[in-house]
N, C-alpha and C positions, 0 to 999 in steps of 0.2 A: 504494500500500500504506500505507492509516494515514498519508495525507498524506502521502508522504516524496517529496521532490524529488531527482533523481538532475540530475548536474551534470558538467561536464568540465571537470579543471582546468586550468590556465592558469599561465602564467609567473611571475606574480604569485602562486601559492599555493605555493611552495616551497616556505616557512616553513613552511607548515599542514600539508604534505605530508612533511615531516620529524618533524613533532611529533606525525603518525598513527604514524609509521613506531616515534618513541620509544615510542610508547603499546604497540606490538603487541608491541616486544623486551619490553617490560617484564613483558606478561601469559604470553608464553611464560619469561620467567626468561632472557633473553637477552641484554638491555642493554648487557654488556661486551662484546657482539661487533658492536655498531653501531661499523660505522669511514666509514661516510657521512658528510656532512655536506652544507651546504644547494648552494654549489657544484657539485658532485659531482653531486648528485639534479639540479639545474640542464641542466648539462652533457650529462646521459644521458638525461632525459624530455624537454625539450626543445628543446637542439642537435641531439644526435645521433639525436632521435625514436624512440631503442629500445626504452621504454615508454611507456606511459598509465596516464592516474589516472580513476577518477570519485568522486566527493563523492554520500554522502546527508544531505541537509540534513533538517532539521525545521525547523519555523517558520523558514524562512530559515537558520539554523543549521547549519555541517558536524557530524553526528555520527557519520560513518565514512567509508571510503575502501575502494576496492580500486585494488592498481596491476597489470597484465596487462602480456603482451607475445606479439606472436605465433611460435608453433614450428613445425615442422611433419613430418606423419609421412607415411614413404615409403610406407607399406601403402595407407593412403587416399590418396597421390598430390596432397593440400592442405595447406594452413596448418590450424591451430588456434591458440583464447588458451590461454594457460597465466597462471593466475590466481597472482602472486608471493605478495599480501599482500592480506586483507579483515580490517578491524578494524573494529568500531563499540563507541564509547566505552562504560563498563561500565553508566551508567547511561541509556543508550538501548535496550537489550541485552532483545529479547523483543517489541519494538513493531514489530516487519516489515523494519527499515531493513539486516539484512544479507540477508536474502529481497530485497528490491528492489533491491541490488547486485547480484546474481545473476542477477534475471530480466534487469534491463539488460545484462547481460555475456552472456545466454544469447542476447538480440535481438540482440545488435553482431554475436554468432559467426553466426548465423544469414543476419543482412543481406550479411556481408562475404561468406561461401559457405564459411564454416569447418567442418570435419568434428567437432569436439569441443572441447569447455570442458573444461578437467583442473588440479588441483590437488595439493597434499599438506595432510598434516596430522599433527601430531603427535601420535604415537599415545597420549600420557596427557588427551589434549583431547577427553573423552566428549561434552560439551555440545556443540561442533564440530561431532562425527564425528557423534552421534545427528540434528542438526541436516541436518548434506549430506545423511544418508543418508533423510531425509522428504520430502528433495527430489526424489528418486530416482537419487542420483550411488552409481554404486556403486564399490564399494573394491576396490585392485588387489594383492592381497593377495601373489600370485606375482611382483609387481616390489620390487626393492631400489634405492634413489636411490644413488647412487655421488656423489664430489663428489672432485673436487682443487684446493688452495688455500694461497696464498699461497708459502711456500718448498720444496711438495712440487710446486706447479705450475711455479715457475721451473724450477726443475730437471728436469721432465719436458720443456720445453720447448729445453732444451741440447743434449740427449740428443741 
């Protein structure tokens, strides 16, 4: 797509993998809720191999990322990716390079024998949403994301 090289990171891109991850809190207006750090991201992609990253580069260049991980739903009886984070830097932004993370992430699911590629998005992110939806992901408009965290999580876990 328009040149874009897609890539798998590697131990050695932490750094780089952290400073996408700054880039996306930032564009969603979220930054003060980064409590990652480059260890951590280390740690979890991969020691404990519970995600993956891929890089689209330009000219040799990373100009965005998606990090996945696989979930999986009992109705279809397999895994799927659940896509955490895609971000391509603002001025890459229209040259193909988050289309060609997607198609790369639509062949992985496909290779591995996954039943669905699924995301979220946040609902004031038109450009986003107009975007997945030309892709043809459609919106699950009758699901609500529920989430528990930090001191409401310990405490549910006491119980």
């Amino acid at each position: 797509m328009n040149g874009t090289e897609i890539r798998k990171a590697e131990r050695k891109d932490t750094a780089l993998i952290f400073e996408f991850i700054k880039g996306l809190a930032e564009y969603e207006k979220m930054s003060d809720e980064v409590v990652a750090d480059e260890s951590l991201l280390e740690e979890w992609i991969f020691d404990k191999e519970k995600a993956e990253v891929l890089f689209a580069l330009s000219d040799g260049k990373e100009v965005g990322f998606a990090l996945f991980f696989h979930n999986f739903s009992t109705f279809m009886g397999r895994a799927g990716i659940y896509l955490e984070d895609l971000y391509v830097k603002p001025e890459y932004r229209g040259q193909g390079h988050g289309k060609a993370l997607l198609r790369a992430l639509a062949a992985i699911t496909v290779e591995r024998g996954c039943g669905r590629l699924e995301w979220v998005c946040l609902d004031w992110n038109k450009p986003s949403i107009d975007f997945y939806l030309s892709l043809g992901a459609q919106r699950m408009d009758e699901w609500t994301t529920y989430r528990v965290t930090g001191e409401a999580l310990k405490k549910l876990a006491e119980q």
